[in-house]
mmCIF file of the protein (N, C-alpha, C, O) and its ligand, coordinates in Angstrom:
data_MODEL
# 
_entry.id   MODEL 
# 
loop_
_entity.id 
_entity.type 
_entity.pdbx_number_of_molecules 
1 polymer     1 
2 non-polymer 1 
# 
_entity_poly.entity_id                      1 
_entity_poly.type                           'polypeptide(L)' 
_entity_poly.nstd_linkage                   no 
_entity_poly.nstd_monomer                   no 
_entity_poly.pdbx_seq_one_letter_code       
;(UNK)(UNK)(UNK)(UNK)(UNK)(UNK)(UNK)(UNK)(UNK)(UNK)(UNK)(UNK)(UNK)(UNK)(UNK)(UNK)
(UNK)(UNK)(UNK)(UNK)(UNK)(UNK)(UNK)(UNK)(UNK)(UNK)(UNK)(UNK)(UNK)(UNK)(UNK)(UNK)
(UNK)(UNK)(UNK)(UNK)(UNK)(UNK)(UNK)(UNK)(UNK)(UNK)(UNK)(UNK)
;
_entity_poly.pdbx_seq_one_letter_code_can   XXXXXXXXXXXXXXXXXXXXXXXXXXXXXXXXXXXXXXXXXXXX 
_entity_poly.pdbx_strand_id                 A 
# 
loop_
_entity_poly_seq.entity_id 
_entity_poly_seq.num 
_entity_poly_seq.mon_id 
_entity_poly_seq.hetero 
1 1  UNK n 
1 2  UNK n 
1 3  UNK n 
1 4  UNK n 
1 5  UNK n 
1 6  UNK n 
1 7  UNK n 
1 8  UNK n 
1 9  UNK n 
1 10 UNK n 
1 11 UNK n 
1 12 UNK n 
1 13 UNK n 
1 14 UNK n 
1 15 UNK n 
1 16 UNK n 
1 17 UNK n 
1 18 UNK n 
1 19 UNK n 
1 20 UNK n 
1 21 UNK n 
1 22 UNK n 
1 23 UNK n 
1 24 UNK n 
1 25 UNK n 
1 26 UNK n 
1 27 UNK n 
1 28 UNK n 
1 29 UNK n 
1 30 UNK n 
1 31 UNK n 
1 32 UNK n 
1 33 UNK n 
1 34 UNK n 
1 35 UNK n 
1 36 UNK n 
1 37 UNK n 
1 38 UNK n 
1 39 UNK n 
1 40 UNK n 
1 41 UNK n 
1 42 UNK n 
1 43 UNK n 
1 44 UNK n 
# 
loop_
_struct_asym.id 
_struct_asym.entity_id 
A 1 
B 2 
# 
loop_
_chem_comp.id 
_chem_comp.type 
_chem_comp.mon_nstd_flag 
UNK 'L-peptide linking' . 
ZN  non-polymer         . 
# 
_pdbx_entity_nonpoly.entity_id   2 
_pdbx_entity_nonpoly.name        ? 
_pdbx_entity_nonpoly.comp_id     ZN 
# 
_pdbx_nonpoly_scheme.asym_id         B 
_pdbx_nonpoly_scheme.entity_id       2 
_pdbx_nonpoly_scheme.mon_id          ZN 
_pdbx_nonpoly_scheme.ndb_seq_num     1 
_pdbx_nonpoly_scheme.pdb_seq_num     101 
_pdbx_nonpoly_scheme.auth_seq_num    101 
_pdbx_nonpoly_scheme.pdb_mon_id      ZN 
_pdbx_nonpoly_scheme.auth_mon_id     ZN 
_pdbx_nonpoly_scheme.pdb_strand_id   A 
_pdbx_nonpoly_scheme.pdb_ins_code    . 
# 
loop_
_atom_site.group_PDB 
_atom_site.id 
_atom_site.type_symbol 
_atom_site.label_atom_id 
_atom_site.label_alt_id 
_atom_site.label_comp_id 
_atom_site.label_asym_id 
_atom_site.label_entity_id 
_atom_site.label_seq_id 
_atom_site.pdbx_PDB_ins_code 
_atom_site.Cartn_x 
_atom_site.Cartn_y 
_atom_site.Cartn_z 
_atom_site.occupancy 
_atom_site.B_iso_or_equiv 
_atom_site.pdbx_formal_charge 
_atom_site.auth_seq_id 
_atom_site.auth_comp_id 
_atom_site.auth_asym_id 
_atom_site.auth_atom_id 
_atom_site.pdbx_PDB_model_num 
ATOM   1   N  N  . UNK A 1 1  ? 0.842   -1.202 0.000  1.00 0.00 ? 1   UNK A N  1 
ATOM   2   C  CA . UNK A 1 1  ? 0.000   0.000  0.000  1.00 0.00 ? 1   UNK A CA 1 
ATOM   3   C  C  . UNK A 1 1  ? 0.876   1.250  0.000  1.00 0.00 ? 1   UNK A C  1 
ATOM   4   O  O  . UNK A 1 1  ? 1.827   1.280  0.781  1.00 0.00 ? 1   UNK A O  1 
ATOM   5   N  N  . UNK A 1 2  ? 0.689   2.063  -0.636 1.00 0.00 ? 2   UNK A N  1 
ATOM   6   C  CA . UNK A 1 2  ? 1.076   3.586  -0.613 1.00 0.00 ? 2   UNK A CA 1 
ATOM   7   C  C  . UNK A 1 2  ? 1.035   4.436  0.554  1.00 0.00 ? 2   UNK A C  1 
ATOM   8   O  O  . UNK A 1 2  ? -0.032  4.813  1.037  1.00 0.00 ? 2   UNK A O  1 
ATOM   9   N  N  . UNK A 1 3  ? 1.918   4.680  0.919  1.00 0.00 ? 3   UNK A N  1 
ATOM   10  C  CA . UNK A 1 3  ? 2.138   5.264  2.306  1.00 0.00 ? 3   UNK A CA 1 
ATOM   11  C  C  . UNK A 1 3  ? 2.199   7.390  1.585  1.00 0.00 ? 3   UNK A C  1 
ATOM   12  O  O  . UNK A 1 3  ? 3.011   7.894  0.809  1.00 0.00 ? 3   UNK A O  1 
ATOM   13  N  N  . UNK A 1 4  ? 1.103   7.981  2.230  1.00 0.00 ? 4   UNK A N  1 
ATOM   14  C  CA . UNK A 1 4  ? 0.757   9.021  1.764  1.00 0.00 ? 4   UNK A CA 1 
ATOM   15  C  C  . UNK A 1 4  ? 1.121   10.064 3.056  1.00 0.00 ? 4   UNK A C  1 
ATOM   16  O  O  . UNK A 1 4  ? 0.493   10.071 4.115  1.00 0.00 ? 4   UNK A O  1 
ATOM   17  N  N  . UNK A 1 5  ? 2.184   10.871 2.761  1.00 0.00 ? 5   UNK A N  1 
ATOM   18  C  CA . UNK A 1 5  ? 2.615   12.188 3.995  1.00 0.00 ? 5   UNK A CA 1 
ATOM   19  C  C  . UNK A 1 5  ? 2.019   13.727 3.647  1.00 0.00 ? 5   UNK A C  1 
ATOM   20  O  O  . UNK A 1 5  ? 2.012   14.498 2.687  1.00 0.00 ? 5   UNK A O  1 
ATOM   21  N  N  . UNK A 1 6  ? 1.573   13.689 4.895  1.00 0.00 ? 6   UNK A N  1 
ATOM   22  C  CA . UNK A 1 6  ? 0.518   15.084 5.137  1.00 0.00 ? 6   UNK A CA 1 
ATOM   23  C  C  . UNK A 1 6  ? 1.176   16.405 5.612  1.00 0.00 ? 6   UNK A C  1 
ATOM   24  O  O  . UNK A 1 6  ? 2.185   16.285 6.308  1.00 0.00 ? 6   UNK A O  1 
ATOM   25  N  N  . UNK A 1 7  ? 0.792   17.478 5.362  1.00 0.00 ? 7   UNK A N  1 
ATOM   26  C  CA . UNK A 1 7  ? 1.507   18.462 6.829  1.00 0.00 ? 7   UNK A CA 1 
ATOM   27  C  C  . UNK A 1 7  ? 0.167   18.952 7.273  1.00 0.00 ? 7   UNK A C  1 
ATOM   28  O  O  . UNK A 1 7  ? -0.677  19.033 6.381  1.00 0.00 ? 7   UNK A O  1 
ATOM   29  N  N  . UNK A 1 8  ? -0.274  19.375 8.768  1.00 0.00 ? 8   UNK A N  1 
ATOM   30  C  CA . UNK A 1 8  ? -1.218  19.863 9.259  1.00 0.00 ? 8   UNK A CA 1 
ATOM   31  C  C  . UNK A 1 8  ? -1.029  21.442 8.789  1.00 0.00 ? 8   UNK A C  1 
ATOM   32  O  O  . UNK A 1 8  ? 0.062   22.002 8.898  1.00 0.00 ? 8   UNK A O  1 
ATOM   33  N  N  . UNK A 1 9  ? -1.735  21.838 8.468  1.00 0.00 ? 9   UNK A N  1 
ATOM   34  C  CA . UNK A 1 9  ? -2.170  23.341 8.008  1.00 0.00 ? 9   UNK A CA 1 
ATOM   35  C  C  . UNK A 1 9  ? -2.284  24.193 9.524  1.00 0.00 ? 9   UNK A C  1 
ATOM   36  O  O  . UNK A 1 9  ? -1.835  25.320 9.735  1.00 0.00 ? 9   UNK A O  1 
ATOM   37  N  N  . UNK A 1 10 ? -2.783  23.596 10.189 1.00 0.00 ? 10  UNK A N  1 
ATOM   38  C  CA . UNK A 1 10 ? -3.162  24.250 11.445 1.00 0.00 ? 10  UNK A CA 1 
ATOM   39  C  C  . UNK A 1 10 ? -1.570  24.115 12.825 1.00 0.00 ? 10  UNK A C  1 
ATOM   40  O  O  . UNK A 1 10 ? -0.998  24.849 13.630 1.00 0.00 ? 10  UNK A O  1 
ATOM   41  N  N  . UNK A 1 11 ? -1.548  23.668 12.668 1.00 0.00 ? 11  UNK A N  1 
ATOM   42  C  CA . UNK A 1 11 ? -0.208  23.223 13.719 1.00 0.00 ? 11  UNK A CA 1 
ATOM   43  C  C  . UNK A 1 11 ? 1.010   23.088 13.116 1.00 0.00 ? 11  UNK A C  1 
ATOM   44  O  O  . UNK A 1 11 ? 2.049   23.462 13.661 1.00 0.00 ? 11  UNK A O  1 
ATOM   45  N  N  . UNK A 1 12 ? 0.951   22.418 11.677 1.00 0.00 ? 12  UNK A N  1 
ATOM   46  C  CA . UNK A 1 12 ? 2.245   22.293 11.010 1.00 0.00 ? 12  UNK A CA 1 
ATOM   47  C  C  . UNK A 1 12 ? 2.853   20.791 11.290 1.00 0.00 ? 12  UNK A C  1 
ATOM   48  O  O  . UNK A 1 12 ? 3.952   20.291 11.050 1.00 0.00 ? 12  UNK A O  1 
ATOM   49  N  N  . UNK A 1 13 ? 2.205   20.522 11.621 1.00 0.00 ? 13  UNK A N  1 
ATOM   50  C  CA . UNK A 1 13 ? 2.498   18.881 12.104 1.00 0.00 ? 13  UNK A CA 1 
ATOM   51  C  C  . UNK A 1 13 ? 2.451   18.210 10.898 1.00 0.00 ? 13  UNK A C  1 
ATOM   52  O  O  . UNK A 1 13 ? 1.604   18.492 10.051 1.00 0.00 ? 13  UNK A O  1 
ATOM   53  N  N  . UNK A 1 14 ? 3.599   17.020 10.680 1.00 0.00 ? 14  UNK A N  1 
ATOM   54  C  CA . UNK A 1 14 ? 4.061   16.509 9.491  1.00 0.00 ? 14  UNK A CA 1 
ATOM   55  C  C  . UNK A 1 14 ? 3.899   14.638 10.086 1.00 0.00 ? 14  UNK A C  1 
ATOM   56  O  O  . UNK A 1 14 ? 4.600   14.037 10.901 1.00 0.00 ? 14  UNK A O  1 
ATOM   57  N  N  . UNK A 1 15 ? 2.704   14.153 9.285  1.00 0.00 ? 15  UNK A N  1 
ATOM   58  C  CA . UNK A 1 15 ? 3.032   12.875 9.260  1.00 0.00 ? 15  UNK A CA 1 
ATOM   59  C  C  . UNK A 1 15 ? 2.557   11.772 8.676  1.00 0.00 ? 15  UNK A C  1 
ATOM   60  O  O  . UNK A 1 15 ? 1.559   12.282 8.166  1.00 0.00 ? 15  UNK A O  1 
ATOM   61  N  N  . UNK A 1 16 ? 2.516   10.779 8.398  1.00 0.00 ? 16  UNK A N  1 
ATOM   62  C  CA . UNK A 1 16 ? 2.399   9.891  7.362  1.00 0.00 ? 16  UNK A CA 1 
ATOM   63  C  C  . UNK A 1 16 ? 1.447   9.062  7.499  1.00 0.00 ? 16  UNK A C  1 
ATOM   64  O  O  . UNK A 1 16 ? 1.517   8.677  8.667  1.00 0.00 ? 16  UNK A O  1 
ATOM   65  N  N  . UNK A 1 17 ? 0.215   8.335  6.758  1.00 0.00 ? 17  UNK A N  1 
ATOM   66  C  CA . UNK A 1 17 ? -0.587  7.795  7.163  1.00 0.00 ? 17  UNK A CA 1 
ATOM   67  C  C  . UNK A 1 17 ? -0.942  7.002  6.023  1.00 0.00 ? 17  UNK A C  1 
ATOM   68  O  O  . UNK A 1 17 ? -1.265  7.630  5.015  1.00 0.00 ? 17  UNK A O  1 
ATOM   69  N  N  . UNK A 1 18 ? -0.950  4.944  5.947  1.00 0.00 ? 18  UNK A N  1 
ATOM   70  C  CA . UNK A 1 18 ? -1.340  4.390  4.792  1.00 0.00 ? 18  UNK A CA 1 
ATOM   71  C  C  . UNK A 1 18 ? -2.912  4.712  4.799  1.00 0.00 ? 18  UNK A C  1 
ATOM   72  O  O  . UNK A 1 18 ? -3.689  4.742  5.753  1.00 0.00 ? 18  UNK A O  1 
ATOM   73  N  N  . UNK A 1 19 ? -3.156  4.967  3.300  1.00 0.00 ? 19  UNK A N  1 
ATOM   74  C  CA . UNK A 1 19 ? -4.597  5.117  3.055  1.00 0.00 ? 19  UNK A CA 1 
ATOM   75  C  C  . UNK A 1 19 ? -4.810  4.486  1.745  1.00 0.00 ? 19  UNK A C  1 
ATOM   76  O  O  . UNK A 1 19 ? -3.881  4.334  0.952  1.00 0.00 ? 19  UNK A O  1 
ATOM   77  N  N  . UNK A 1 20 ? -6.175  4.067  1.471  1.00 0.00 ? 20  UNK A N  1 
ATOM   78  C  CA . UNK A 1 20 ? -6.798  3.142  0.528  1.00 0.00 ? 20  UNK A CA 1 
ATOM   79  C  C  . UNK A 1 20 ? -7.568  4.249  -0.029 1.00 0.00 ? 20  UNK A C  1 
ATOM   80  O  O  . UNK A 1 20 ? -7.717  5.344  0.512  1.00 0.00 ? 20  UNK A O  1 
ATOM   81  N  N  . UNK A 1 21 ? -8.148  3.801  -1.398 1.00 0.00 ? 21  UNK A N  1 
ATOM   82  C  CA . UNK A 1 21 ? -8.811  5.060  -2.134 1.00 0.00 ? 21  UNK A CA 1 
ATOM   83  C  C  . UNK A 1 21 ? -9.803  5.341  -1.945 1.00 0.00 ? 21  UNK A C  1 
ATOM   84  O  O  . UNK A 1 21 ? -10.370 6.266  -2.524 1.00 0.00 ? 21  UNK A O  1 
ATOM   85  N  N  . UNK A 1 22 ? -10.204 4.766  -1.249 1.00 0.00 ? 22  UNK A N  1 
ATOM   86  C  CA . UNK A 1 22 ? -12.164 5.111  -1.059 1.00 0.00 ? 22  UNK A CA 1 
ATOM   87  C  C  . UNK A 1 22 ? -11.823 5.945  0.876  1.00 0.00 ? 22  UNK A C  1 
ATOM   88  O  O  . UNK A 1 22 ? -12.749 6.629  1.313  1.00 0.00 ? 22  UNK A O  1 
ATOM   89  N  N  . UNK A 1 23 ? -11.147 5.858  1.355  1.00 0.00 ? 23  UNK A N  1 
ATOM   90  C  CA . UNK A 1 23 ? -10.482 6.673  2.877  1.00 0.00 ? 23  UNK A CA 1 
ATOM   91  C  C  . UNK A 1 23 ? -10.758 7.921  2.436  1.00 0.00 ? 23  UNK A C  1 
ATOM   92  O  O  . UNK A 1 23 ? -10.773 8.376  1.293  1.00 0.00 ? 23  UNK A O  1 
ATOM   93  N  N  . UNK A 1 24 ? -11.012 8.500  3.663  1.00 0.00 ? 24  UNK A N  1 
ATOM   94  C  CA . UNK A 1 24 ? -11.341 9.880  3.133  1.00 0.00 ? 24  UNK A CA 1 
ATOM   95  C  C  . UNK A 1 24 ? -10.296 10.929 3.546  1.00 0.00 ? 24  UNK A C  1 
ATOM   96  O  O  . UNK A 1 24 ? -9.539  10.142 4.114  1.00 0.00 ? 24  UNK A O  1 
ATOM   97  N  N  . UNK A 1 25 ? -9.792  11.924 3.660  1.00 0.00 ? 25  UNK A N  1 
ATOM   98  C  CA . UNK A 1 25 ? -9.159  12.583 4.178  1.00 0.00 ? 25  UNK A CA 1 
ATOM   99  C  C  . UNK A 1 25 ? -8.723  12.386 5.480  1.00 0.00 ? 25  UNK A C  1 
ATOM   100 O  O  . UNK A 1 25 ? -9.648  12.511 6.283  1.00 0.00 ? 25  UNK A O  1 
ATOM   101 N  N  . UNK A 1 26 ? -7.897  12.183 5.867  1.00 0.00 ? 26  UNK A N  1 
ATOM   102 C  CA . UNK A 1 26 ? -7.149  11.927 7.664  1.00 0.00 ? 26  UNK A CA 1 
ATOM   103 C  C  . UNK A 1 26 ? -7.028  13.276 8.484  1.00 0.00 ? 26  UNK A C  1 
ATOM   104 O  O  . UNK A 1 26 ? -6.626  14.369 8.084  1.00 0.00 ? 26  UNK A O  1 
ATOM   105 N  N  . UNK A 1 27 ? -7.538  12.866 9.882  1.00 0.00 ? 27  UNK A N  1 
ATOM   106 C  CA . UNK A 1 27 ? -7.089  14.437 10.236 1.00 0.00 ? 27  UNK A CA 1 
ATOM   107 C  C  . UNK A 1 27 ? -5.313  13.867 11.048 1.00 0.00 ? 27  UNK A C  1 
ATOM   108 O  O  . UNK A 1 27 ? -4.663  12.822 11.075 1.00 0.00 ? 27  UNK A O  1 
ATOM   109 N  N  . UNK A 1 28 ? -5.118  15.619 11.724 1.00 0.00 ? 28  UNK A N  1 
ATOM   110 C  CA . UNK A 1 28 ? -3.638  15.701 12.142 1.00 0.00 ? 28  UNK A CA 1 
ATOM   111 C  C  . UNK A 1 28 ? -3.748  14.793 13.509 1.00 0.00 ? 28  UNK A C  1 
ATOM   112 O  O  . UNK A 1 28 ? -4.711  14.916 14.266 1.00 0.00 ? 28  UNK A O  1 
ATOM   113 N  N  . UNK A 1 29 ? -2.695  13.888 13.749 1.00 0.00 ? 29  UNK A N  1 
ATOM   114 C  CA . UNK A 1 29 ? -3.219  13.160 15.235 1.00 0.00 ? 29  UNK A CA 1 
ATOM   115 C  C  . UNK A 1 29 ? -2.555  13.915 16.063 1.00 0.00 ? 29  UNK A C  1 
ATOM   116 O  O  . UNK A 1 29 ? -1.951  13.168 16.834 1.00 0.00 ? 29  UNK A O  1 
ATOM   117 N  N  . UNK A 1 30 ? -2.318  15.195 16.343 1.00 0.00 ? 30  UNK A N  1 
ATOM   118 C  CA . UNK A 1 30 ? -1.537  16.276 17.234 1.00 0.00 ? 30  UNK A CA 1 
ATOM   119 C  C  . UNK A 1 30 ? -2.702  17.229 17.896 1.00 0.00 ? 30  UNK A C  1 
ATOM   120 O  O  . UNK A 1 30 ? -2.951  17.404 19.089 1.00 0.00 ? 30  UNK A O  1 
ATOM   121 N  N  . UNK A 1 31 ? -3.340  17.790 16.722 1.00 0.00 ? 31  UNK A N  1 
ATOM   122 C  CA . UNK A 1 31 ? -4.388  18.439 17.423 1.00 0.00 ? 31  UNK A CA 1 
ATOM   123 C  C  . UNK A 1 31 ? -5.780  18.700 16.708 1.00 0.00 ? 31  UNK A C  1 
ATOM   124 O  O  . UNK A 1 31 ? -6.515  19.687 16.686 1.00 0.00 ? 31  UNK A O  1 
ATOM   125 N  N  . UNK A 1 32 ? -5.885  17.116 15.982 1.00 0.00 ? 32  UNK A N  1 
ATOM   126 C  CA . UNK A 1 32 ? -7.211  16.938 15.326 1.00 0.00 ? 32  UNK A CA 1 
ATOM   127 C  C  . UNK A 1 32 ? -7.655  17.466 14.285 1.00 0.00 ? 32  UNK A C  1 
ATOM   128 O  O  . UNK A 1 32 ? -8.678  17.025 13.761 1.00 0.00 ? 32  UNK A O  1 
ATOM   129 N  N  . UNK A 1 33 ? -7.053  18.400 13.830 1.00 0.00 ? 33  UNK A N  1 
ATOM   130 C  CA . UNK A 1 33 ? -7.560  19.117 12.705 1.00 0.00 ? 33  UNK A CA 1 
ATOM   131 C  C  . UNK A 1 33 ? -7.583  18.486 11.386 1.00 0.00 ? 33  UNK A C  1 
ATOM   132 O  O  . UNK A 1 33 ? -6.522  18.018 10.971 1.00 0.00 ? 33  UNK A O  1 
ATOM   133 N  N  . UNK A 1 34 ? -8.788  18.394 10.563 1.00 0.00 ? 34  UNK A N  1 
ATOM   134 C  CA . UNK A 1 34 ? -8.980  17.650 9.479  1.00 0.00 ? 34  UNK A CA 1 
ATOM   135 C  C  . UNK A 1 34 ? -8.443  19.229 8.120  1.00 0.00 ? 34  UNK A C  1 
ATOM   136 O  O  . UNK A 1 34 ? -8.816  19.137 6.950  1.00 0.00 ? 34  UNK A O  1 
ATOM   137 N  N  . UNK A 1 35 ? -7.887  20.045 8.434  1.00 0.00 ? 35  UNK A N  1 
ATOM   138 C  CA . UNK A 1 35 ? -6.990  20.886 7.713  1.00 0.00 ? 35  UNK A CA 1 
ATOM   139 C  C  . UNK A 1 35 ? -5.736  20.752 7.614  1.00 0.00 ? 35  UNK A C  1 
ATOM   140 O  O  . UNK A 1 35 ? -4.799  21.436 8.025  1.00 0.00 ? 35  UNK A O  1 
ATOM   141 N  N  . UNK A 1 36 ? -5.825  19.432 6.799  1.00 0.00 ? 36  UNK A N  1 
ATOM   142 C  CA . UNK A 1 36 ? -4.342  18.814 6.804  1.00 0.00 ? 36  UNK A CA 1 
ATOM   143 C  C  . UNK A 1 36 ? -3.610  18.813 4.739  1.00 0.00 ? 36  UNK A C  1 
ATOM   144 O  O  . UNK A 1 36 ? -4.417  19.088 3.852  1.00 0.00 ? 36  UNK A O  1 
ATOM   145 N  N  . UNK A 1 37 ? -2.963  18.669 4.579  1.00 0.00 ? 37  UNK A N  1 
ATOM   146 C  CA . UNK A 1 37 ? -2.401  19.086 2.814  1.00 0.00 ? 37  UNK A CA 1 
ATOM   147 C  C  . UNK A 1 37 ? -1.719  18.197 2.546  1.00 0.00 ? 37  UNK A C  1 
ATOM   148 O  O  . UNK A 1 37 ? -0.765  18.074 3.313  1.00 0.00 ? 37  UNK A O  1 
ATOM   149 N  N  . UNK A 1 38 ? -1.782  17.508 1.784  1.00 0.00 ? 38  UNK A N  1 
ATOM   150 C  CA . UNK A 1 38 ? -1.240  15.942 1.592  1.00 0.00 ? 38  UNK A CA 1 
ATOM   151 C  C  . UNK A 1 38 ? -0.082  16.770 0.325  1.00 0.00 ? 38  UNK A C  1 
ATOM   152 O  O  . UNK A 1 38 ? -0.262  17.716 -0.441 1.00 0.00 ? 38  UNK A O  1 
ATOM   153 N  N  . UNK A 1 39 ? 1.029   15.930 0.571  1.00 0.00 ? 39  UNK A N  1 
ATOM   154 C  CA . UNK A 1 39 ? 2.258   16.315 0.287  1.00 0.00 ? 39  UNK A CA 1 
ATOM   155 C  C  . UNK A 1 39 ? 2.889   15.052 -1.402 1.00 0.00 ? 39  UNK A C  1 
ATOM   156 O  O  . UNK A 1 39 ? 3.384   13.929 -1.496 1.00 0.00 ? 39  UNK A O  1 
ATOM   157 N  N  . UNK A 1 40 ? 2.526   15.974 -2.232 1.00 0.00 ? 40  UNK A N  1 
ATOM   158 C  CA . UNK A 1 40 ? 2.687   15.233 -3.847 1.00 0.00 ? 40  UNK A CA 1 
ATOM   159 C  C  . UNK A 1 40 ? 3.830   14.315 -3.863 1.00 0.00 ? 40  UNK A C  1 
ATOM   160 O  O  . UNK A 1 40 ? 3.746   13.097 -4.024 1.00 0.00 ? 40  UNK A O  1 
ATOM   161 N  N  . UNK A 1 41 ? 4.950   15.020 -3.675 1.00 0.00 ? 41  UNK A N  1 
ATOM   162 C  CA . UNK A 1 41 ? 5.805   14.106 -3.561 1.00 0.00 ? 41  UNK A CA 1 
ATOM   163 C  C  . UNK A 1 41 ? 6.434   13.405 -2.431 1.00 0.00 ? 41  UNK A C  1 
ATOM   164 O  O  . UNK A 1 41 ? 7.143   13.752 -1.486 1.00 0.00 ? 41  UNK A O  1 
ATOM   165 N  N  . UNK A 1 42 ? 5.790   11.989 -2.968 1.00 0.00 ? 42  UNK A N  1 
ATOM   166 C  CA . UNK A 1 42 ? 6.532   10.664 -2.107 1.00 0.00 ? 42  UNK A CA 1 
ATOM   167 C  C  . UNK A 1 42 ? 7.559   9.936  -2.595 1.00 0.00 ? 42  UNK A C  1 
ATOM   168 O  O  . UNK A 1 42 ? 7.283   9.403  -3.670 1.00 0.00 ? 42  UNK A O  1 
ATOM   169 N  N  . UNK A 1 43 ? 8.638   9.726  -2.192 1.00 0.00 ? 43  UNK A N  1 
ATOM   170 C  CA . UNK A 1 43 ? 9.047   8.353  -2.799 1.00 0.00 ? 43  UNK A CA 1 
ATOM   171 C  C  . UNK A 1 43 ? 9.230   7.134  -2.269 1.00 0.00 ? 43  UNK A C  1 
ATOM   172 O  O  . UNK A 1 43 ? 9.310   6.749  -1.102 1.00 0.00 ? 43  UNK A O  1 
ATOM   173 N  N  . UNK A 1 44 ? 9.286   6.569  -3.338 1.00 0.00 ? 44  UNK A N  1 
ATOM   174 C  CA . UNK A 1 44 ? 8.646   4.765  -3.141 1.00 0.00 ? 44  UNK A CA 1 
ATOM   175 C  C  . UNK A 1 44 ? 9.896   4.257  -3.111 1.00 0.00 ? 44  UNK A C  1 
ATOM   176 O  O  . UNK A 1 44 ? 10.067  3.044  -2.989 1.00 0.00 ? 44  UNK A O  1 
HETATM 177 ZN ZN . ZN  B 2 .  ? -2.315  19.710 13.658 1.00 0.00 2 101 ZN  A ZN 1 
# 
């Protein structure tokens, strides 16, 4: 599975979370905020 890295918009908190395609957006596990920006480049 594709391991997909976020940064929180709200806190700035940076972290990584596997997700499947039908998952919906993850929030930040720091301080909850579902204003999080998923980060294009990964590498595999
Ligand atoms: Zn946050």
């Amino acid at each position: 599975m594709p391991t997909y890295a976020y940064t929180c918009k709200k806190c700035g908190h940076a972290f990584e979370t596997i997700q499947g395609i039908d998952d919906k957006t993850p929030w930040c596990p720091e301080c909850e905020s579902k204003e999080v920006e998923r980060n294009v480049a990964t590498s595999f």
